[in-house]
N, C-alpha and C positions, 0 to 999 in steps of 0.2 A: 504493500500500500504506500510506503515513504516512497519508492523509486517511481509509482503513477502519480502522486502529489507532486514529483519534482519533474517530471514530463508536463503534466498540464501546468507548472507553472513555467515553464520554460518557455511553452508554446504561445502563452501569453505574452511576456517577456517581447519575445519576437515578432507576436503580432500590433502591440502596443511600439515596439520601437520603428517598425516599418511606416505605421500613421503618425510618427512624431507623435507622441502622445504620452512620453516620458512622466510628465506631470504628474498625468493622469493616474498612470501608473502607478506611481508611490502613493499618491495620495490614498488610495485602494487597498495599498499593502498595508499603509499604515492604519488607515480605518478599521482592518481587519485584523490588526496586532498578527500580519504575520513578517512584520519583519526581521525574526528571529531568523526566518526561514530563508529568508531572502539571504540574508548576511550570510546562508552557510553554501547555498545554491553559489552566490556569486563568489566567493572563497574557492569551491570546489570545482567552477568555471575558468578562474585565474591560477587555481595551481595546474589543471590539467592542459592551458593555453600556452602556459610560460615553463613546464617540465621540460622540455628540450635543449630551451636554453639556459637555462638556471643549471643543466644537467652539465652543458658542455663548459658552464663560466665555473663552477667548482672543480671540475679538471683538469683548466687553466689556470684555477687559483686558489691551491689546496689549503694555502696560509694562511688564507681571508677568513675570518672570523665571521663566522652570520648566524642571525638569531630563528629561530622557530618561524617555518612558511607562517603558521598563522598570525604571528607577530609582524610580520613583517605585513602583511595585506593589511593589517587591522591599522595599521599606524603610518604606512603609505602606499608602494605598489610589491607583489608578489614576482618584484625580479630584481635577482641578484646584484645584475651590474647595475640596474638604477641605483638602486637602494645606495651602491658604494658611491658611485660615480655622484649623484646628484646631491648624496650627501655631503661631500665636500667641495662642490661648487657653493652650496648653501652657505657652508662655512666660511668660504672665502668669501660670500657677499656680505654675509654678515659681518664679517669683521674689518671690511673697507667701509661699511654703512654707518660703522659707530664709531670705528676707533678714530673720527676726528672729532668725538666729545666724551670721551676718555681721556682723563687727566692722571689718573694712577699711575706708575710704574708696573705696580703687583695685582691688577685689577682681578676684583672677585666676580664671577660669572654665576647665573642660574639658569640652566635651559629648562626653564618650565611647563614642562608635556615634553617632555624627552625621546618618550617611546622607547625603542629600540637602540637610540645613542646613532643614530642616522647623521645628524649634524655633528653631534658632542666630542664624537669618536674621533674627527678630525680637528680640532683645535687645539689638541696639545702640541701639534705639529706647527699648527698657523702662529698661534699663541702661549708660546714657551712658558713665559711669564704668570699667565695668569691663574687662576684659581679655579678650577673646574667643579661645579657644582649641577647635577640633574635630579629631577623629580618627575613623579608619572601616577596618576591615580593607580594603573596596572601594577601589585605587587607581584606577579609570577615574574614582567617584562622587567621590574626594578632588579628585583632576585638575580635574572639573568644579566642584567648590567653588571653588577657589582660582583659578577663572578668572570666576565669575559675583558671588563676596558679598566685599566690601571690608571692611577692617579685623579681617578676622577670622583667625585661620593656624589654618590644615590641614596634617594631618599623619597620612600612611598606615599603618598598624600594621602588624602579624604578631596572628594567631589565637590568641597567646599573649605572656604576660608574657618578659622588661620590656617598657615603651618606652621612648624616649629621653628624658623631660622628668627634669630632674633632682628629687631628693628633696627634699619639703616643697615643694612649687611653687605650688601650688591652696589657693583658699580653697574653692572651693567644685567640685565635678565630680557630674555629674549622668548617669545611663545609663537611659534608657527606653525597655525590652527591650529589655535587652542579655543579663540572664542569663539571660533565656529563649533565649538562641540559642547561648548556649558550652554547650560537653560537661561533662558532671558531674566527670570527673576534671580539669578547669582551672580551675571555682571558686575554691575556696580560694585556688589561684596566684595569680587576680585580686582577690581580696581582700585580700593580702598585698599587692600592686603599687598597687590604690589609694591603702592605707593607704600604701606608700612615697612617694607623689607628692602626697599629704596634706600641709598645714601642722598643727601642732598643733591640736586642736581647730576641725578644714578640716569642712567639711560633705561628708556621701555621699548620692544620689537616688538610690535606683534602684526598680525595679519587678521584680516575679519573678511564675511562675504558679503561684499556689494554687487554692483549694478551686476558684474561680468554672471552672476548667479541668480539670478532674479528669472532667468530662463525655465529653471527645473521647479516654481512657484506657481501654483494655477493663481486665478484671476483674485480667486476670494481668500488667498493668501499673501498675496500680494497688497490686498488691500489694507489689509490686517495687518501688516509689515509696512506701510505705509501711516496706518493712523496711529501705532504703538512704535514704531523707531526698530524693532525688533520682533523677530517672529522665528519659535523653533520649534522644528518636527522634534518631537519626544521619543526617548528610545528608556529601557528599564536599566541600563548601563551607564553610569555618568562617565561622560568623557568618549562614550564609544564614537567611532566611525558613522553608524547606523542614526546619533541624533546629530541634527544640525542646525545652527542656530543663523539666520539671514541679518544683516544690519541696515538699516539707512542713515547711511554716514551722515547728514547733517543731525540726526537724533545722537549717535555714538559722540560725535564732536563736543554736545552738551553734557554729554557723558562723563568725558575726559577733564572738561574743563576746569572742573574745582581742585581736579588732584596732578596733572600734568599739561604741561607746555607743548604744542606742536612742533617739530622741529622742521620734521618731512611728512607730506603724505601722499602717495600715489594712486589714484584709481586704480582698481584692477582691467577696469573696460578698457581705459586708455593705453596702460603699462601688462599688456595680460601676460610679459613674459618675465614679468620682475618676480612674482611670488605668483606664480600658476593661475593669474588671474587675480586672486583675493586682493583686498586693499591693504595696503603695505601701511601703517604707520612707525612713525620713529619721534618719541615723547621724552622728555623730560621732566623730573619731577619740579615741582614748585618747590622754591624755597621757602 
């Protein structure tokens, strides 16, 4: 019965993507709370899509360290060489993006939604100096951090503010999607809890989903994301993949405002190749 359950959702799948009708789609899955099902369908569609290659890049590259297929899907794409490769281009943008409002020597870092250490993993290299610090709601993904990547401390959160690192900590803290994946009523929370684990004038990255995403929104979600600033599909996992949280950036803006400075910010519509589309900001904390 699971293998005719995963046949007729397949068939759907396919027939919903042929009439563009993606939206629609989800909105269906979600109304039916089967996107449990979904999540495992498209996992066992991208491990059996990307086996071949993923088969021949560990052949190539026996030394490379990599974390669990399902880790790896859950927290970006289910292939090997991206995961390496585009992880440390990330790194390198990241740390031309900041480090001209980087004043330390010794700066403390936090990759906040760390995942799998996709970015984190390469900045010991980029960044000798600094202080590597990662966090992940995921404690199986932390576990596996703190057993695979050295010098760097993990540390597993809660789906909600605080954490434990004490106030003024970080020069700089970095989260790429991340608030595409919390619940619109815990923003703010975690804005407030950046800002607390902020050094004065500490740097904030992060990434949100604007215009470039408003595609996979039907009308009456849109609209809803339009009259509240924010609108997110709800999933029973905090932080999964499966939820995601929409913004309109002039609502986020007022968001921001009481507790961080603009320094940069980029559309995703305009810049869709800076951070995959998503809206790029680059904050400072208020003195």
């Amino acid at each position: 019965m699971l293998y005719v359950g995963y046949l007729i959702l397949i068939g759907l799948l396919f027939y919903l993507y042929i009439l563009r009708l993606k939206p629609y789609l989800k909105y269906i899955i979600y109304k039916f709370r089967l996107a449990g099902w979904l999540d495992i369908l498209l996992y066992r569609i991208s491990e059996l899509h990307n086996r071949k290659a993923n088969q021949v890049y560990k052949q190539q590259h026996p030394q490379t360290v990599l974390p669990a297929d399902y880790a790896l899907y859950e927290t970006y794409h289910l292939i090997y060489q991206k995961f390496i490769e585009d992880g440390e281009l990330a790194a390198r943008e990241i740390t031309e993006w900041t480090n001209p409002y980087i004043n330390s020597q010794n700066p403390c870092l936090l990759d906040w939604g760390c995942g799998a250490g996709r970015i984190i993993r390469h900045l010991s290299a980029l960044q000798p100096h600094t202080i590597l610090y990662g966090c992940d709601v995921n404690e199986e993904i932390i576990d596996w951090n703190k057993n695979n990547y050295r010098n760097i401390c993990f540390t597993a959160i809660h789906g909600f503010p605080p954490m434990l690192y004490a106030p003024s900590f970080f020069n700089l803290v970095y989260g790429i999607s991340v608030f595409t994946h919390i619940e619109a009523n815990q923003q703010v929370n975690w804005l407030i809890e950046l800002n607390r684990i902020l050094q004065t004038n500490g740097i904030l990255l992060i990434t949100t989903h604007g215009l470039y995403y408003y595609k996979k929104l039907l009308p009456v979600e849109k609209k809803i994301l339009m009259e509240k600033g924010l609108y997110t599909q709800t999933y029973f996992k905090q932080g999964h993949r499966m939820m995601s949280t929409y913004h309109q950036p002039t609502h986020f803006k007022k968001m921001i405002e009481p507790y961080f400075t603009i320094l940069e910010y980029y559309d995703g519509a305009v810049h869709p190749h800076k951070t995959g589309g998503q809206d790029l900001w680059i904050l400072q904390k208020k003195s």
